[in-house]
C-alpha positions in Angstrom: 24.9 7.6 -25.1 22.2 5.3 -23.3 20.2 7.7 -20.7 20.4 5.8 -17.0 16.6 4.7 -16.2 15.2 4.1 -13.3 11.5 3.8 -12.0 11.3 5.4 -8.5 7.5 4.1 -6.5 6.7 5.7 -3.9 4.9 3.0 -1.8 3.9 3.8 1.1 6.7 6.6 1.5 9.8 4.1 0.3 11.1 5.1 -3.2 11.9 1.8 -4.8 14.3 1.8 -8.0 14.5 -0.5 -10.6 17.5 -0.7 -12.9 18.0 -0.9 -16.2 21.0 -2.5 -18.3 22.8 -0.6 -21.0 20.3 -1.6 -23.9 17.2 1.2 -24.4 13.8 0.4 -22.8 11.3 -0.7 -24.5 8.3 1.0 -25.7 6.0 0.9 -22.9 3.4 -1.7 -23.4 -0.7 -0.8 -22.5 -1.7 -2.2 -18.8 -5.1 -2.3 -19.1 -6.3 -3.3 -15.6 -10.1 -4.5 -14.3 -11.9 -1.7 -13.2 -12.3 -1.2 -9.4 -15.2 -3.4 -7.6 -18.4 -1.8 -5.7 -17.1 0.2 -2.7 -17.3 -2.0 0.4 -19.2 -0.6 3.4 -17.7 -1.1 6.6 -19.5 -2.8 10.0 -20.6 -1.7 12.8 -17.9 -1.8 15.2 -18.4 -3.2 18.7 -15.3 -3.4 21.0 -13.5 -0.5 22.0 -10.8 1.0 19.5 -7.3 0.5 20.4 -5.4 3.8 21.7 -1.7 3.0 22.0 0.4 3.3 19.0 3.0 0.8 20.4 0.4 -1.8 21.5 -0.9 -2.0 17.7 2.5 -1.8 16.1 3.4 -4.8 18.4 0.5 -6.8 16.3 1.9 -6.1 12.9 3.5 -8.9 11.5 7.0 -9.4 11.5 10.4 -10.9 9.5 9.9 -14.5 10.7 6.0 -13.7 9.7 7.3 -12.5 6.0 8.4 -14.9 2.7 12.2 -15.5 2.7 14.7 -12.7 1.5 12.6 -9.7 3.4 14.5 -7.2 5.5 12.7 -4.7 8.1 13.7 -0.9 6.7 14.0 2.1 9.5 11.2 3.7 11.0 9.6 6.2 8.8 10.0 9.0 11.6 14.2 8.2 11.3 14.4 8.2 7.8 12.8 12.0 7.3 10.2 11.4 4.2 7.3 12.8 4.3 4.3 10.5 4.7 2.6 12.3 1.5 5.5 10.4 -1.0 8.3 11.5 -3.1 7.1 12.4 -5.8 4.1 15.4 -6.5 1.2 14.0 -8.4 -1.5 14.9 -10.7 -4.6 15.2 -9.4 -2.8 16.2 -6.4 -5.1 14.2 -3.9 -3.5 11.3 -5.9 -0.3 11.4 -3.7 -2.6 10.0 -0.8 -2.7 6.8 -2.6 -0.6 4.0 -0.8 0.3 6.3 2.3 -0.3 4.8 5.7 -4.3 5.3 6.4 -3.8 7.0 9.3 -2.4 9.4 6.8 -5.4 9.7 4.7 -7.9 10.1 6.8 -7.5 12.2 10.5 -8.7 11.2 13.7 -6.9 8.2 14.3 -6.5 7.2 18.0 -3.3 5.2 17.5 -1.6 4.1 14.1 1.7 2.4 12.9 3.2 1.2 10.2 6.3 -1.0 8.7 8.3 -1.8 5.8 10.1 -4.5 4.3 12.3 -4.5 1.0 13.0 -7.6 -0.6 14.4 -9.2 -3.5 14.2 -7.7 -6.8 13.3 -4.6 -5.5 9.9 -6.1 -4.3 8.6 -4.4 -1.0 5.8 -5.5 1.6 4.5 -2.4 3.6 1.7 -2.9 6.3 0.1 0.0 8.3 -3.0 0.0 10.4 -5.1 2.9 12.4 -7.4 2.5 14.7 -10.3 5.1 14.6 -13.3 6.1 17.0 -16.8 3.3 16.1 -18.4 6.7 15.0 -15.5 8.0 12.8 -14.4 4.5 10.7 -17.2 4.2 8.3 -16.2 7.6 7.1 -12.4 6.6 7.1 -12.8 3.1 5.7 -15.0 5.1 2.5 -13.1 8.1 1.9 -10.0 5.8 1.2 -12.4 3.9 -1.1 -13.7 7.4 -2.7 -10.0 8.3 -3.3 -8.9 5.6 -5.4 -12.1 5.9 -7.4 -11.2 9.3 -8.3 -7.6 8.7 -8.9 -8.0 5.4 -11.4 -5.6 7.1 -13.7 -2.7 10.2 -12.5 0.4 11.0 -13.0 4.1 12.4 -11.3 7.1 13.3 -11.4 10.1 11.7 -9.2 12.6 13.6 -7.6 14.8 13.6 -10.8 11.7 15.3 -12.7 11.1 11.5 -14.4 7.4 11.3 -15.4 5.4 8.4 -14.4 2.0 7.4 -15.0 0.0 5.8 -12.4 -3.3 3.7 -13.1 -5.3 1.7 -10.4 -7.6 -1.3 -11.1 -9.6 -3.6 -9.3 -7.8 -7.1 -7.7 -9.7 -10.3 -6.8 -9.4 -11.3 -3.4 -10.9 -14.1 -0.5 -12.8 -12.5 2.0 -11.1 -11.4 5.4 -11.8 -9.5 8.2 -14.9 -7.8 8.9 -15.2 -6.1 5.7 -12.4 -5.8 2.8 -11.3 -4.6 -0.6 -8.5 -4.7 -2.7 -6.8 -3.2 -5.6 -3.9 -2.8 -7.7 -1.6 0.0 -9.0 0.8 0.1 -12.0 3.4 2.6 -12.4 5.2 3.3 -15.5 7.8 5.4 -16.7 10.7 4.9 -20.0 9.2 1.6 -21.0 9.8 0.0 -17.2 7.1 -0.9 -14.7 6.3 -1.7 -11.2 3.1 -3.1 -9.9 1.4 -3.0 -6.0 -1.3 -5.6 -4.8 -3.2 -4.2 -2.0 -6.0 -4.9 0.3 -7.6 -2.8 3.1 -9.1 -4.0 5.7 -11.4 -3.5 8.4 -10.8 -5.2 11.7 -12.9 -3.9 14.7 -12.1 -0.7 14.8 -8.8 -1.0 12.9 -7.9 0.2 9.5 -5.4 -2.5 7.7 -3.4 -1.5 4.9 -1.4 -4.6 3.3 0.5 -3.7 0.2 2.8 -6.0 -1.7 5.2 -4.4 -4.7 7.5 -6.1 -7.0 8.6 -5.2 -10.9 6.7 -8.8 -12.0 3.3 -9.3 -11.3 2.6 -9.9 -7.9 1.1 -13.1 -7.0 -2.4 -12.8 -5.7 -1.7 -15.9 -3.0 0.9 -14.1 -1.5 -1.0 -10.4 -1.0 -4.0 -12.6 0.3 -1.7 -14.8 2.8 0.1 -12.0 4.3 -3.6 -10.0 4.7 -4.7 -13.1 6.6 -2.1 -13.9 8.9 -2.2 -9.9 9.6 -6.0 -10.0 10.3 -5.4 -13.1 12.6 -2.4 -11.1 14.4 -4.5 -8.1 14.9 -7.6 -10.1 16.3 -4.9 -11.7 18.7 -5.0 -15.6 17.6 -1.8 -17.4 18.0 0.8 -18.1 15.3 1.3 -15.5 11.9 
């Protein structure tokens, strides 16, 4: 009998699954990704940070602001899960990866987040967090420090499914006031499921852009998305 697989991602808190037909996976192949860039330092931030949670989620982009075939998911406060993921890691630290900055890092004066699933069980999840001018460097390089020491980890879903976990660098146009991006593969019975990401400083805002499909992700679209978010956040007109 053909075990049921599945490949369960926690990105950014929303466990994706990707199906399998009746037919055995395959072997899975070596991902061997570029290693991570130089960490990026952020600058010096001038205007005051932003304090109200529902001001800044009003500047995250929305569906009409999103590719075709991209539906808003609930709140993370209505659908219970925790913001640490679904799945326990290896280094533990590791589960920090991917979960909304404000998260990662205390101290944020206002933060929010939202989600999308797509087609294909792709996903695109944005978050942001506003910190104090003294506090961001400190956030915007401990997120930094965390992926270095987590290039390579591993978990278990919630059906005790081990998957591996490996994070590379990802070549991407400047934006913002400072910026660096990445990419994470998970895989697990011979299936896989990659994330494109970019964080991002803006003022005194964290930005968190990720973009998740079972195919490679297309670099154009992570670095579009980032864009129109940055422009949103810095309040010019149009996505």
């Amino acid at each position: 009998m053909t075990r049921a697989c599945a490949l369960p991602f926690a990105v950014a808190s929303v466990a994706l699954v990707v199906g399998c037909g009746s037919a055995e996976p395959a072997e899975p192949k070596a991902h061997e990704l570029p290693p991570l860039g130089p960490a990026v330092a952020a600058v010096p931030v001038t205007a005051a940070p932003e304090t109200d949670s529902a001001r800044l989620g009003a500047r995250l982009l929305g569906d009409a602001d999103l590719p075709s075939g991209f539906t808003a998911l609930p709140p993370r406060a209505a659908t219970g899960t925790a913001s640490t993921g679904t799945s326990a890691t290896n280094p533990a630290e590791c589960a920090k990866v991917l979960t909304p900055l404000g998260a990662q890092y205390s101290g944020a004066l206002a933060q929010a987040s939202t989600q999308y699933a797509g087609p294909n069980f792709s996903s695109i999840d944005i978050d942001a967090a506003s910190y104090p001018a003294d506090s961001l460097p400190a956030a915007f390089s401990a997120v930094q420090e965390t992926l270095r020491r987590c290039t390579r980890y591993s978990g278990d879903d919630a059906t005790d499914i081990a998957v591996d976990y490996r994070i590379g660098g990802l070549a991407q146009p400047p934006v913002g006031d400072a910026a660096g991006a990445f990419q994470v593969r998970a895989t697990s019975e011979g299936l896989a499921l990659g994330s494109s990401v970019a964080i991002v400083q803006v003022g005194s805002t964290l930005l968190q852009v990720a973009v998740t499909a079972p195919e490679t992700v297309d670099p154009a679209v992570l670095s579009a998305l980032t864009a129109a978010q940055v422009r949103r956040l810095r309040g010019s007109a149009g996505p």
